[in-house]
C-alpha positions in Angstrom: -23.7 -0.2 47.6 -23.7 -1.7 51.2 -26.8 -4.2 52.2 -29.6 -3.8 55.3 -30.0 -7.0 57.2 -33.2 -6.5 58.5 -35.3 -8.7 61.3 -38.7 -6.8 61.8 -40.5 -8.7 64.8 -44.1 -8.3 65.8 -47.4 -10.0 63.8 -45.6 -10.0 60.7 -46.7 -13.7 59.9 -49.7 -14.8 58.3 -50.9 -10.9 57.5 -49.4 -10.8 54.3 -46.1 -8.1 55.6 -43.8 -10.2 52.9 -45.9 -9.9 49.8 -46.3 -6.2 50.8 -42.5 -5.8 51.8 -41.7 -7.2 48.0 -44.1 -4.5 46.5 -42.6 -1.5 48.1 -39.2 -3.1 47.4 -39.6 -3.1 44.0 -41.8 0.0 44.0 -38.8 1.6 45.4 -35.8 0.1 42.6 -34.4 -1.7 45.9 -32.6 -5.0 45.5 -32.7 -8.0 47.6 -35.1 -10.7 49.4 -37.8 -11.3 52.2 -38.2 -14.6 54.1 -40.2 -16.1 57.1 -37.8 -17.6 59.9 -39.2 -20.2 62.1 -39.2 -17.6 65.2 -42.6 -15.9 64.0 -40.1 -12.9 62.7 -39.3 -11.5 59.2 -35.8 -11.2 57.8 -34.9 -9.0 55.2 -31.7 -8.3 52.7 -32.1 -4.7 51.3 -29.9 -3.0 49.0 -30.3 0.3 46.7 -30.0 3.8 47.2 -30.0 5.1 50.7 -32.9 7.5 50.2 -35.1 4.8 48.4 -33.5 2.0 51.7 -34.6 4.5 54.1 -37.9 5.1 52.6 -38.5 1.4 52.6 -37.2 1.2 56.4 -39.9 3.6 57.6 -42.7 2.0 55.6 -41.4 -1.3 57.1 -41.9 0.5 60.8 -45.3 0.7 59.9 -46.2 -2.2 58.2 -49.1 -3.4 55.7 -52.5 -2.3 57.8 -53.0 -6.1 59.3 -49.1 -6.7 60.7 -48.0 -5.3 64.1 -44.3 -4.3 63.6 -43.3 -4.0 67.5 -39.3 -4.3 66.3 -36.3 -3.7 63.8 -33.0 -4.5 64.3 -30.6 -3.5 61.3 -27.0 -4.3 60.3 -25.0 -3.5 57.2 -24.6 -6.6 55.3 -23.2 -7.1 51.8 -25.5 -6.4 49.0 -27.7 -9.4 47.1 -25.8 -10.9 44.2 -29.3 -11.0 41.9 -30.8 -8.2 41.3 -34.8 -7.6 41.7 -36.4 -8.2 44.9 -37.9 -11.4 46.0 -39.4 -13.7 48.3 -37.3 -16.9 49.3 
C-alpha cells in the first residue's frame, strides 16, 4: 500500500485537530502519524485502504468542530514502517 503525505493548513493548532486526526485514524484501521510543524500547519503520514484513506481525507477537510481547515495539499509517500497511528 502507497502512503498520503498530508499538510492540512488553517486553525489546526491548539483546537485539538491532532488528537481528533489520531481517533479517526485509528477508527478507520489506517496506519501512520500526525505532528505539529512550527508553521502553525499539520502534517500527516496516512496509509491503509484507499476507501478507509479517502474517508479520513474528507473528514480531515472538515475538521474536529473548533479547527478551520482552509487547505490540503497531498502527495503519495511511502507507507509508515510501524503500524497503528500516532502522534509524534
Amino acid at each position: 500500500m502507497q502512503g498520503r503525505m498530508l499538510r492540512i493548513e488553517g486553525r489546526v493548532q491548539g483546537v485539538g485537530y491532532r488528537d481528533w486526526l489520531l481517533r479517526e485514524a485509528t477508527r478507520l484501521g489506517l496506519d501512520g502519524w500526525v505532528r505539529n510543524l512550527a508553521d502553525g500547519s499539520v502534517q500527516a503520514l496516512v496509509s491503509g485502504g484507499e476507501a478507509a484513506v479517502q474517508a479520513l481525507l474528507a473528514l480531515a477537510r472538515r475538521g474536529p468542530m473548533l479547527a478551520r481547515v482552509d487547505a490540503i495539499t497531498e502527495e503519495f509517500a511511502p507507507p509508515p514502517e510501524a503500524p497503528g497511528f500516532r502522534r509524534t
